[in-house]
C-alpha positions in Angstrom: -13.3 -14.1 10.6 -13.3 -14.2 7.1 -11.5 -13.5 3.7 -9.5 -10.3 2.8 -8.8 -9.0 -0.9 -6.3 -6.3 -1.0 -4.9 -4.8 -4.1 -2.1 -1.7 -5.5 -1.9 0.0 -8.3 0.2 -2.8 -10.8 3.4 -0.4 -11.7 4.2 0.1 -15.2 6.9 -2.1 -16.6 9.1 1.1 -18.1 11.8 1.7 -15.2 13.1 1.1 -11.8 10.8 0.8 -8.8 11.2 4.5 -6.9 10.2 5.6 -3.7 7.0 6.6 -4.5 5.9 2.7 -5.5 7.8 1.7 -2.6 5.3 3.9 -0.2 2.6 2.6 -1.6 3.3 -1.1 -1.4 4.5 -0.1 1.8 1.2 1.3 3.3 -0.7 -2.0 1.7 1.9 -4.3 3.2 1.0 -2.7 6.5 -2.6 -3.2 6.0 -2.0 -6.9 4.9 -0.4 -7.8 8.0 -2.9 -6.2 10.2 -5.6 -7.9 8.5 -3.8 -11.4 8.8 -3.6 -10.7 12.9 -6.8 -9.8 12.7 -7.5 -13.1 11.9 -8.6 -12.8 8.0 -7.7 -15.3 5.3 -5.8 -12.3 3.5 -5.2 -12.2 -0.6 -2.7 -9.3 -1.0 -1.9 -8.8 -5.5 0.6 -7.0 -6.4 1.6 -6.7 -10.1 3.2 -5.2 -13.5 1.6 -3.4 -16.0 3.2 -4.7 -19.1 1.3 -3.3 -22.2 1.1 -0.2 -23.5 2.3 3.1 -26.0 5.1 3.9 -23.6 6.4 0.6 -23.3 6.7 -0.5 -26.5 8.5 2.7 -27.4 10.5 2.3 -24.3 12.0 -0.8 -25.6 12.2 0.5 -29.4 15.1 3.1 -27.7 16.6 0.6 -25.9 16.9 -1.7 -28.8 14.9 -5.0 -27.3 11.6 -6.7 -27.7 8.9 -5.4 -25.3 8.4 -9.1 -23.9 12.3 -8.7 -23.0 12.3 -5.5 -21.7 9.0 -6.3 -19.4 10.6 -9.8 -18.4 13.8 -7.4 -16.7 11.9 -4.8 -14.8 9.7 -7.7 -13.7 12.2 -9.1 -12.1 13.7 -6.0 -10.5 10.3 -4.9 -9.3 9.9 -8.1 -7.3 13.1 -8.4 -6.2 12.7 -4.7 -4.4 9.6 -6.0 -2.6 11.6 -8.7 -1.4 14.0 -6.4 0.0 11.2 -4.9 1.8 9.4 -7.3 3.5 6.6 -6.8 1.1 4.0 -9.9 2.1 2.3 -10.7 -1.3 0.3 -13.6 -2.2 0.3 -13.1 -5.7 2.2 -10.9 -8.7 0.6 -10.7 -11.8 1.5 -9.7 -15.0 -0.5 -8.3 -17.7 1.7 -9.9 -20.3 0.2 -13.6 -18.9 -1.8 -15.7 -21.2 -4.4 -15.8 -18.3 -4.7 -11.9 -18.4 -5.3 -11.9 -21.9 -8.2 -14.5 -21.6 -9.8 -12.5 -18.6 -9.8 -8.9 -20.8 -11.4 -10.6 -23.5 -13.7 -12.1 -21.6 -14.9 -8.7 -19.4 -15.1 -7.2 -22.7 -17.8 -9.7 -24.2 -19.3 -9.9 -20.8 -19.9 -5.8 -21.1 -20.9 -6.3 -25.1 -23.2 -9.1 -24.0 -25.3 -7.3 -20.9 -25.1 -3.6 -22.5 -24.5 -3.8 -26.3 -25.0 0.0 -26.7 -22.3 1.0 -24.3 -19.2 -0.3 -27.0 -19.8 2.0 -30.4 -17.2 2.9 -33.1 -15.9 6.7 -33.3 -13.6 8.5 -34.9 -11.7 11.3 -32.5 -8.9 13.4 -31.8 -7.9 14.9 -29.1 -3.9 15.7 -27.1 -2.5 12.3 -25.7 0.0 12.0 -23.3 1.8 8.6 -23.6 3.0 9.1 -19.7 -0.5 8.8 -18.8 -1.6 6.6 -21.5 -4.6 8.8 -21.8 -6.5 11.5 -23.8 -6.1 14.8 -21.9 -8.2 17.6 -21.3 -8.3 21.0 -21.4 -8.1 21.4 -17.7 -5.0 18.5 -17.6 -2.9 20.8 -19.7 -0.5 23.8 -19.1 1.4 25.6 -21.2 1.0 22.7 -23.6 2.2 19.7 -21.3 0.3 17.3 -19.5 0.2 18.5 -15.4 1.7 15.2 -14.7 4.6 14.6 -17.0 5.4 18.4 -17.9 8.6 17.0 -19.7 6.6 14.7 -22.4 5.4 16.4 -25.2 1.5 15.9 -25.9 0.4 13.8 -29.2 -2.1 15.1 -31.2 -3.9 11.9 -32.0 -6.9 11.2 -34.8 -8.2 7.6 -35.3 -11.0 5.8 -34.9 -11.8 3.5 -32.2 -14.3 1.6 -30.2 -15.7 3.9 -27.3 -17.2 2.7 -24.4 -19.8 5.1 -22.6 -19.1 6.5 -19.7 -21.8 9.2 -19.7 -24.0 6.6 -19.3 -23.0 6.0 -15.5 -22.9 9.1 -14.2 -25.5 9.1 -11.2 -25.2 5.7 -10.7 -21.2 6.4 -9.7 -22.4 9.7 -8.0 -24.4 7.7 -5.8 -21.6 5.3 -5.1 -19.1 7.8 -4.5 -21.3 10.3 -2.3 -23.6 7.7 -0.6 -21.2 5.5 0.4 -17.7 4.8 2.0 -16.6 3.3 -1.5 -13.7 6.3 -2.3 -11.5 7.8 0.2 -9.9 10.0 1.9 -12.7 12.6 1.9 -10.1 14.9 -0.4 -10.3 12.8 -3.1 -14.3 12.0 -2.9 -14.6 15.7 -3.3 -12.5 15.3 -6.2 -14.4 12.8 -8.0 -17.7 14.5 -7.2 -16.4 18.2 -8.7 -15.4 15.4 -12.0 -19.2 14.6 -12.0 -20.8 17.7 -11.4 -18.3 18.8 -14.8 -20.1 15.7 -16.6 -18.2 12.9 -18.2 -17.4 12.2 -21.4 -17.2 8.5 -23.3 -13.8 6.8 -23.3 -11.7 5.0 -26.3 -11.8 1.0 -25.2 -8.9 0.4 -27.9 -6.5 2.1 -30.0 -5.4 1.1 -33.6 -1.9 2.5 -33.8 0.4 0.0 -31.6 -0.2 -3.6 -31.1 1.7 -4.2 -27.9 -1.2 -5.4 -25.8 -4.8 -7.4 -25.8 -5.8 -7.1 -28.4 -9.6 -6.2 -28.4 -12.1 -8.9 -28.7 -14.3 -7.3 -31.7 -12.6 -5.8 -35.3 -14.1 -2.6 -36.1 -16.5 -2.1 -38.7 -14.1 -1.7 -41.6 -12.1 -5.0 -40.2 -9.4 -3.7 -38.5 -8.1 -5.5 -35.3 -7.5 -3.2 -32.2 -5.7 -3.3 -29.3 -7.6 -2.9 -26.0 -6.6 0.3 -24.5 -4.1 0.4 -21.9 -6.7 1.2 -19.1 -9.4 -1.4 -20.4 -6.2 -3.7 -20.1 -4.5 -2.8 -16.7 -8.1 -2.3 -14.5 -9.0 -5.9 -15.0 -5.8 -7.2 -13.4 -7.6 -7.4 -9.8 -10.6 -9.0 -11.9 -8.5 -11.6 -13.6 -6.2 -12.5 -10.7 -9.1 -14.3 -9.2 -9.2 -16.5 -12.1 -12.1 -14.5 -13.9 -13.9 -16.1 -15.9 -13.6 -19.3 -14.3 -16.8 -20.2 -12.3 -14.5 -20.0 -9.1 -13.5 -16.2 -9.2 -16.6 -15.7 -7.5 -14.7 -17.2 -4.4 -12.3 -14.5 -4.2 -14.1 -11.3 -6.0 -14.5 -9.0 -5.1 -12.1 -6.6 -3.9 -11.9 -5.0 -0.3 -9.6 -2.8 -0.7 -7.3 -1.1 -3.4 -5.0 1.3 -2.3 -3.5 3.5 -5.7 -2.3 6.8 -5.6 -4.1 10.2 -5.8 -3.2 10.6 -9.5 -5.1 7.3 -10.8 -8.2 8.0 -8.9 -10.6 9.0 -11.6 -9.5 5.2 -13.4 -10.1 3.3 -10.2 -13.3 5.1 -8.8 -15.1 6.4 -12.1 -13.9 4.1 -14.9 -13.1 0.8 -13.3 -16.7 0.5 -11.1 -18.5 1.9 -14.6 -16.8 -0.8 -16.2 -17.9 -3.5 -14.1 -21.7 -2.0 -13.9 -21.5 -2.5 -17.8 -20.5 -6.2 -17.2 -23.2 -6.9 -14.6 -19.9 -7.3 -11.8 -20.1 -7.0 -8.2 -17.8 -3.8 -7.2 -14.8 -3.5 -4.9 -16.5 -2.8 -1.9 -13.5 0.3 -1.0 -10.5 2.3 -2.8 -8.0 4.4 -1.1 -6.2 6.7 -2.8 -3.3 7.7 -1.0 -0.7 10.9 -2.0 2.6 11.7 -3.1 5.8 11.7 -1.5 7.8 14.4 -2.4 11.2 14.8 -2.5 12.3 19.1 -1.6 8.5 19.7 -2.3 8.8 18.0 -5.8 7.1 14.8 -7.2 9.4 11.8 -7.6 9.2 11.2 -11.5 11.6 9.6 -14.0 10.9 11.8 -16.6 11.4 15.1 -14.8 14.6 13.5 -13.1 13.3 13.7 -9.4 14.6 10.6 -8.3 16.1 9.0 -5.0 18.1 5.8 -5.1 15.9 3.2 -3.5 18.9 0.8 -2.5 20.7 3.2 -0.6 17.5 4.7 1.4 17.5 1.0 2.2 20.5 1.1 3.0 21.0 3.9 5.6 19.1 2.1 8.3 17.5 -0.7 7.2 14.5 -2.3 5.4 12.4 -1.7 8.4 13.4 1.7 9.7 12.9 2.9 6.1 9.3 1.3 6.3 8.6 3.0 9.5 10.1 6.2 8.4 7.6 6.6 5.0 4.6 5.9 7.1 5.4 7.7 10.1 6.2 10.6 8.3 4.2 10.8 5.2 0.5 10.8 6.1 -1.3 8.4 4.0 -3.8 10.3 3.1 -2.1 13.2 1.9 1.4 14.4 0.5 4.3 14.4 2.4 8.1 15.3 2.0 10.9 12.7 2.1 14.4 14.4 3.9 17.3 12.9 4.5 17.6 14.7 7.7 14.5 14.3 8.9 14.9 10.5 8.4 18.1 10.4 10.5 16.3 12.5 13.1 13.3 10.0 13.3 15.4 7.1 13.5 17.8 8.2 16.3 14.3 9.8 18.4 12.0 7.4 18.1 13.7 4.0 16.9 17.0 4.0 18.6 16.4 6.0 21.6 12.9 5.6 22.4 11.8 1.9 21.5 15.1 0.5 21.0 16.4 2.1 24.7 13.3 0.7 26.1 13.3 -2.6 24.9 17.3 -2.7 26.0 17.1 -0.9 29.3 13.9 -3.8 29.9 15.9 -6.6 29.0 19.1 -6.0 30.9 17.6 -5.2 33.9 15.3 -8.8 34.1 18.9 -10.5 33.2 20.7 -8.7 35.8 18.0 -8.4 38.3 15.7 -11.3 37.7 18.0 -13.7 36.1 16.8 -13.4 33.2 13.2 -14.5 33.6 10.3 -12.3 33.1 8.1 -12.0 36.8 5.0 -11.9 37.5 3.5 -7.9 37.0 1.4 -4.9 35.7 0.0 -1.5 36.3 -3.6 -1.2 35.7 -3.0 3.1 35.0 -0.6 1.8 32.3 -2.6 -0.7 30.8 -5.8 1.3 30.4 -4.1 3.9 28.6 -2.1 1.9 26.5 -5.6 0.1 26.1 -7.0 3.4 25.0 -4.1 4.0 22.3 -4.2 1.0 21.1 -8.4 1.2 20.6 -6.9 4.3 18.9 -4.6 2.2 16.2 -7.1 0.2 15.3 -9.9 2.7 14.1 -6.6 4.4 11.9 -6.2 0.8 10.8 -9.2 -1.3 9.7 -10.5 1.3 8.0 -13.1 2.6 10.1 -11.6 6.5 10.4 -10.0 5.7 6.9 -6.4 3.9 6.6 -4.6 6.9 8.6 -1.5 4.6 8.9 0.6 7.8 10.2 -2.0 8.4 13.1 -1.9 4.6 13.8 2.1 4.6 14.4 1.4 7.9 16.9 -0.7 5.8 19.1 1.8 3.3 19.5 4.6 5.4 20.2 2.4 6.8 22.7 2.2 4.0 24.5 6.7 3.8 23.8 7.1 7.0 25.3 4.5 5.7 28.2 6.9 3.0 28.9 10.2 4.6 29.5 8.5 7.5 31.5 7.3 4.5 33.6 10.9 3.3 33.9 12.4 6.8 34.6 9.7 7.1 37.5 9.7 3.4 38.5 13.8 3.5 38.8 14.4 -0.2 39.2 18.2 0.2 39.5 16.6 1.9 42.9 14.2 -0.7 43.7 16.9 -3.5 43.4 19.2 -2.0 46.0 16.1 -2.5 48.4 15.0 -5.9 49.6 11.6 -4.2 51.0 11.1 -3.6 47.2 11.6 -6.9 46.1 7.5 -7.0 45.0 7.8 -3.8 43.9 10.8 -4.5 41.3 8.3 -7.4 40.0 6.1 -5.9 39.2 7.9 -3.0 37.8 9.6 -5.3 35.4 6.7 -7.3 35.0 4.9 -4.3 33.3 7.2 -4.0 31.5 8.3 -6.8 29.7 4.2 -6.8 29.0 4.1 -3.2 28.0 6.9 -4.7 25.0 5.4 -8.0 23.9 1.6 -5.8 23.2 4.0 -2.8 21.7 5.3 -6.0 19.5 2.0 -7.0 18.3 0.7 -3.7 17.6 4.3 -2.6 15.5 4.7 -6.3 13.6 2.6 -4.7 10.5 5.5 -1.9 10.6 8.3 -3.3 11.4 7.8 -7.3 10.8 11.7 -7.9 10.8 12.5 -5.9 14.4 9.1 -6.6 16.2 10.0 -10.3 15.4 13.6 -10.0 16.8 12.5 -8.3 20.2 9.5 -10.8 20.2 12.2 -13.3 20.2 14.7 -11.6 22.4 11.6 -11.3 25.4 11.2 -15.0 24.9 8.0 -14.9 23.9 6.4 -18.7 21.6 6.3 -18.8 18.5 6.3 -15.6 16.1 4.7 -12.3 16.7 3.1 -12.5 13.1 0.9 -15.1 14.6 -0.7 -13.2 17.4 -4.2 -12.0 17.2 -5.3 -8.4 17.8 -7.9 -9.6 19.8 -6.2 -12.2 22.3 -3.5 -9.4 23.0 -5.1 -8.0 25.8 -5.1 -11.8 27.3 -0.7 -11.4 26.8 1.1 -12.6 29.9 5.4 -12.9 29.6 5.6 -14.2 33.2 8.1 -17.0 33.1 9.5 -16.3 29.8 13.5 -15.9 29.5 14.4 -13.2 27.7 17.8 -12.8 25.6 20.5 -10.0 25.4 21.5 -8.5 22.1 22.7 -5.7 19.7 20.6 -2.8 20.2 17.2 -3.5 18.1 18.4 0.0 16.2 21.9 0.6 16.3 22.8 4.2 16.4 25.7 3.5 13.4 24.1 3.9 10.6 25.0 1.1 8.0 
């Protein structure tokens, strides 16, 4: 196969990770996973964005040194992905010394190949430091910036280094309408409305804090600016390939980065303009996913719609949680987290649906079989199983888009296939039979198969519970090691399977 570059949006360093970076990291985990059993050499980033207005002024009310107050949430941020399985290869930090050189270096590289597209200007304009950007009429309501309607806007005058943006429009309309570059189609339509509007040139640094990079050239009067939190933060997936060492080129560039809906414009408009500028190749895809919501409202620490991340953990697990947000919040659109509808999802489709058929499955080979998985199969059940699991995979390699939600309907699909099979089969029948003796086989037989490929196709999911049942059927080695495409080839006969606990325990913790 080959290599696999996979980015998220690096969270900003001023607060606890909250549901909504969970989701996300979440979703990209999932993809990760996939693409390793696809067989891809995978390079999955994750990050902090540590610069910045807000942070600096973060720690000035807190009474510490930005360095110190980035170094803590740092550490919590990675800690959480821990917690959730999250498979990373790499966490970068904009704060590192390697960052710094990288900026620097994309901002001569730009200077070098188009010299007119950095100029000096003095502006003005409403700045929201939630954002860390210059707002617009159209971003503003009653005074307040649509996304943080608790901040109050800056009016800001200074003058700056610009970099033009104008400059690129058809060559990004062409990208984003010709191409499969932005997704879902929602957002494409977004971007193109943005165009059709006609941009307008963007500040590259700002003179009034100095908690960042600071910005390769001094302005004409000899001031020394710091790069603007955007021209800063973008790079990361750039300068975590070790850009501008000769062997970035190695890893760069990206497949995929998945960032939510409200960065878009930065990721599809600014970041590919900026790399145009520098003569760069462009990440060949971006998906920008939605929000999860929380009683219809957007989680947010400054508006105070929060959820404690530990204890949504903690109701049923790191795993259930991860199917619950993907399952029930489509990932191309928002979607509303509910306690009750989390309970209702794990006791339907968890505990009483895969976890009952993966029990019921395993008991009876250990009581009827002694415990050793026979030879079986049903060809009706494996095509159609075959067919939603052809399903799965458009939803997940990107070919319909990354429609994670539609991938995990497929696959429970083929759950609910299984225990109707065992409901119509009746093996506790069968075994009272002799005459049946092949039947009962082959009953259990496709069953214990219809399991280990369920396994496979849930590991990106649930990697922590697909592994334990992978282990309980008696299945070699780990289920992260199988390959999509040697699953159809899966055959448990002879492996001794293992009671347990139930896989999803109806108690919650």
């Amino acid at each position: 196969m080959g290599g696999f570059y996979l980015t998220c949006a690096i969270d900003y360093a001023n607060g606890d990770p909250h549901l909504g970076h969970a989701y996300e990291k979440i979703g990209a985990d999932v993809i990760a996973r996939y693409q390793r059993m696809c067989g891809n050499d995978v390079r999955f980033l994750l990050g902090m964005d540590e610069h910045g207005q807000k942070v600096a002024l973060e720690a000035a009310e807190r009474g510490v040194e930005p360095q110190a107050l980035v170094d803590a949430v740092s550490g919590r941020f990675q800690a959480m992905w821990g917690r959730l399985g999250i498979s990373h290869d790499q966490f970068i930090r904009t704060t590192s010394e390697s960052h710094h050189v990288g900026v620097r270096a994309l901002i001569e590289a730009i200077f070098a190949r188009s010299p007119d597209d950095f100029y000096e200007k003095a502006y003005e304009g409403w700045y929201c430091v939630g954002c860390e950007s210059f707002k617009q009429d159209n971003e503003i309501i009653q005074g307040k910036c649509v996304l943080h309607p608790t901040r109050t806007l800056q009016w800001v005058a200074e003058k700056n280094w610009f970099f033009r943006l104008s400059a690129y429009s058809e060559r990004l309309r062409a990208l984003i309408s010709e191409t499969d570059f932005l997704g879902p189609r929602s957002r494409r339509n977004e971007m193109l409305a943005l165009l059709d509007q006609g941009l307008e040139d963007i500040s590259a640094s700002r003179s009034r804090f100095t908690w960042g990079v600071p910005f390769p050239r001094a302005s004409s009067d000899g001031e020394t600016q710091t790069t603007y939190v955007w021209f800063d933060a973008l790079p990361n997936y750039l300068t975590a390939t070790g850009y501008p060492a000769d062997s970035y080129s190695g890893l760069w560039p990206a497949d995929l980065h998945v960032i939510g809906k409200d960065i878009t414009r930065f990721h599809s408009i600014i970041w590919p303009a900026m790399l145009m500028a520098a003569g760069l190749e462009l990440p060949r895809r971006v998906w920008a996913h939605g929000f999860v919501l929380l009683a219809g409202d957007r989680f947010s620490k400054s508006a105070g719609v929060r959820l404690n991340l530990d204890g949504a953990i903690d109701r049923f697990g790191a795993d259930a949680f991860r199917y619950f947000l993907l399952r029930e919040v489509p990932f191309d659109s928002d979607g509303n987290f509910a306690w009750e509808r989390f309970e209702e999802r794990y006791n339907a489709d968890l505990a009483n649906a895969w976890g009952n058929l993966a029990s019921r499955t395993i008991s009876m080979i250990d009581r009827y079989r002694d415990g050793v998985i026979p030879e079986g199969g049903d060809s009706a059940i494996d095509a159609a199983d075959e067919a939603d699991f052809s399903v799965y995979h458009e939803n997940m390699n990107g070919a319909s888009g990354y429609m994670l939600h539609d991938a995990l309907k497929a696959v429970w699909r083929a759950v609910a296939r299984g225990n109707e099979f065992v409901d119509r089969q009746a093996p506790w029948k069968l075994a009272t039979d002799p005459s049946a003796a092949a039947e009962l086989d082959r009953t259990l037989g496709s069953l214990a198969l219809q399991l280990a490929r369920q396994c496979v196709h849930v590991a990106p999911f649930m990697p922590e519970r697909a592994e334990e049942l992978w282990r309980r059927l008696g299945a070699p080695g780990s289920v992260h090691d199988q390959r999509f495409a040697s699953s159809g080839a899966l055959d448990p006969a002879g492996w001794a399977v293992t009671k347990g606990a139930p896989l999803f325990p109806k108690e919650p913790k």
